[in-house]
N, C-alpha and C positions, 0 to 999 in steps of 0.2 A: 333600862336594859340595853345593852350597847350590839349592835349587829354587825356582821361581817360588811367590812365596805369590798365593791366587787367594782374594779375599775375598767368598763370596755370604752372602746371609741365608737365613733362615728362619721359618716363621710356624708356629707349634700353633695354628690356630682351634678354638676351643672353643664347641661350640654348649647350649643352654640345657640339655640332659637328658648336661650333662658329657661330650660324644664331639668325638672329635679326627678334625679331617679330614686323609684323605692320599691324594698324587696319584700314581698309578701312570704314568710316564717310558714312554711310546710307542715300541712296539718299533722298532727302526732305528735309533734314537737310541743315545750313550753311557746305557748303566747302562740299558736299554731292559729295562722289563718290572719291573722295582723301584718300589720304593711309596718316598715321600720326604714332606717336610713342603713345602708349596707356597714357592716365593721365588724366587729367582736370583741375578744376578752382581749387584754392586755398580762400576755404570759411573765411569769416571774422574769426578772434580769433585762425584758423588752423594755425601750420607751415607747410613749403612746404610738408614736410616725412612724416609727419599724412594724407596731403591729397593725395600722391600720392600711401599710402597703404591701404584707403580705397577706389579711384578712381580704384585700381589696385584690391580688392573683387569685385567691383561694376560691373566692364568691367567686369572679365575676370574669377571671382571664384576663385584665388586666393589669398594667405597669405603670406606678402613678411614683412620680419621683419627689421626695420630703421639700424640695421648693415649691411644689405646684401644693401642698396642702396648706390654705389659710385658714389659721383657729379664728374661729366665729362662735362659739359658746359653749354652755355644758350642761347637762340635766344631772340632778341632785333629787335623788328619789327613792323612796322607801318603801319598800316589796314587803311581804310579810317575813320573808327569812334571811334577809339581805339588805342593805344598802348601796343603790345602784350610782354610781359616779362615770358621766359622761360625754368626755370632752367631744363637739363637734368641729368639725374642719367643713370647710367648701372647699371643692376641688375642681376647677376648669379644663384643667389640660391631660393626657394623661396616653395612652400608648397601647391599640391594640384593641380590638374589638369586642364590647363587652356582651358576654353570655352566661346566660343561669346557670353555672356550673356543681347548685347542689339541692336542685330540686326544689329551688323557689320559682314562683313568678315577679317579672320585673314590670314595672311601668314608669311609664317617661309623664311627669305628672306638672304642669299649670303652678307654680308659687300660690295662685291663689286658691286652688285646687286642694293643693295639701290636705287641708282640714277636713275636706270629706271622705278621706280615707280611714280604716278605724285602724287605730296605731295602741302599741305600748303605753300603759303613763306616763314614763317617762321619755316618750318620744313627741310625744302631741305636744304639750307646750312650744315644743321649737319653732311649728310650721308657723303660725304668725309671725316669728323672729324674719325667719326665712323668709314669707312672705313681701315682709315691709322690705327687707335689705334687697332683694332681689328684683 
């Protein structure tokens, strides 16, 4: 049986003393109360980098420009009513001061750290990726 593939992005920001920020999914919400890498859906006619720097205004109040986003991998993952496809960037540089602009909590988190945060399925695999590279 073949499932909708649902394509969002995702961002690793990495700030100057090497920490990775991650958004914790406001309770009520699907996957509410899990920590995720900031991004979202990639709307019809978008490419991934357009949506993952207006996902990246949207969330967080900042301005992150399609050169500073380096693709760094993807999670391939299977939900019960979906198939979830999704590409990660790192992101170092970027414009303007970030704030939880929709009701998440953020944390500035350790590369080694990652893993004991309780994530997505398909976000958890990554943080060892990220761990090692970073």
């Amino acid at each position: 049986m073949s499932q909708e593939i649902v394509l969002v992005v995702a961002c690793a920001l990495v700030d100057p003393d090497g920490r990775v920020l991650l958004a914790r999914r406001p309770e009520g919400r699907p996957m509410g109360g899990l920590w995720e890498f900031p991004g979202g859906k990639v709307e019809e006619g978008e490419k991934p980098e357009e949506a993952l720097i207006r996902e990246l205004a949207e969330e967080l109040g900042i301005d992150v420009s399609e050169s500073c986003l380096a693709p760094f991998t993807f999670a391939s993952h299977a939900y019960e009513t979906f198939h979830l496809l999704m590409p990660l960037y790192v992101c170092r540089r970027w414009k303007g001061q970030i704030e939880a602009r929709e009701g998440q909590e953020i944390a500035w988190v350790r590369p080694n750290r990652l893993a004991t945060y309780a994530m997505p399925p398909a976000d958890a695999p990554l943080t060892a990726m990220l761990r090692d590279f970073l």
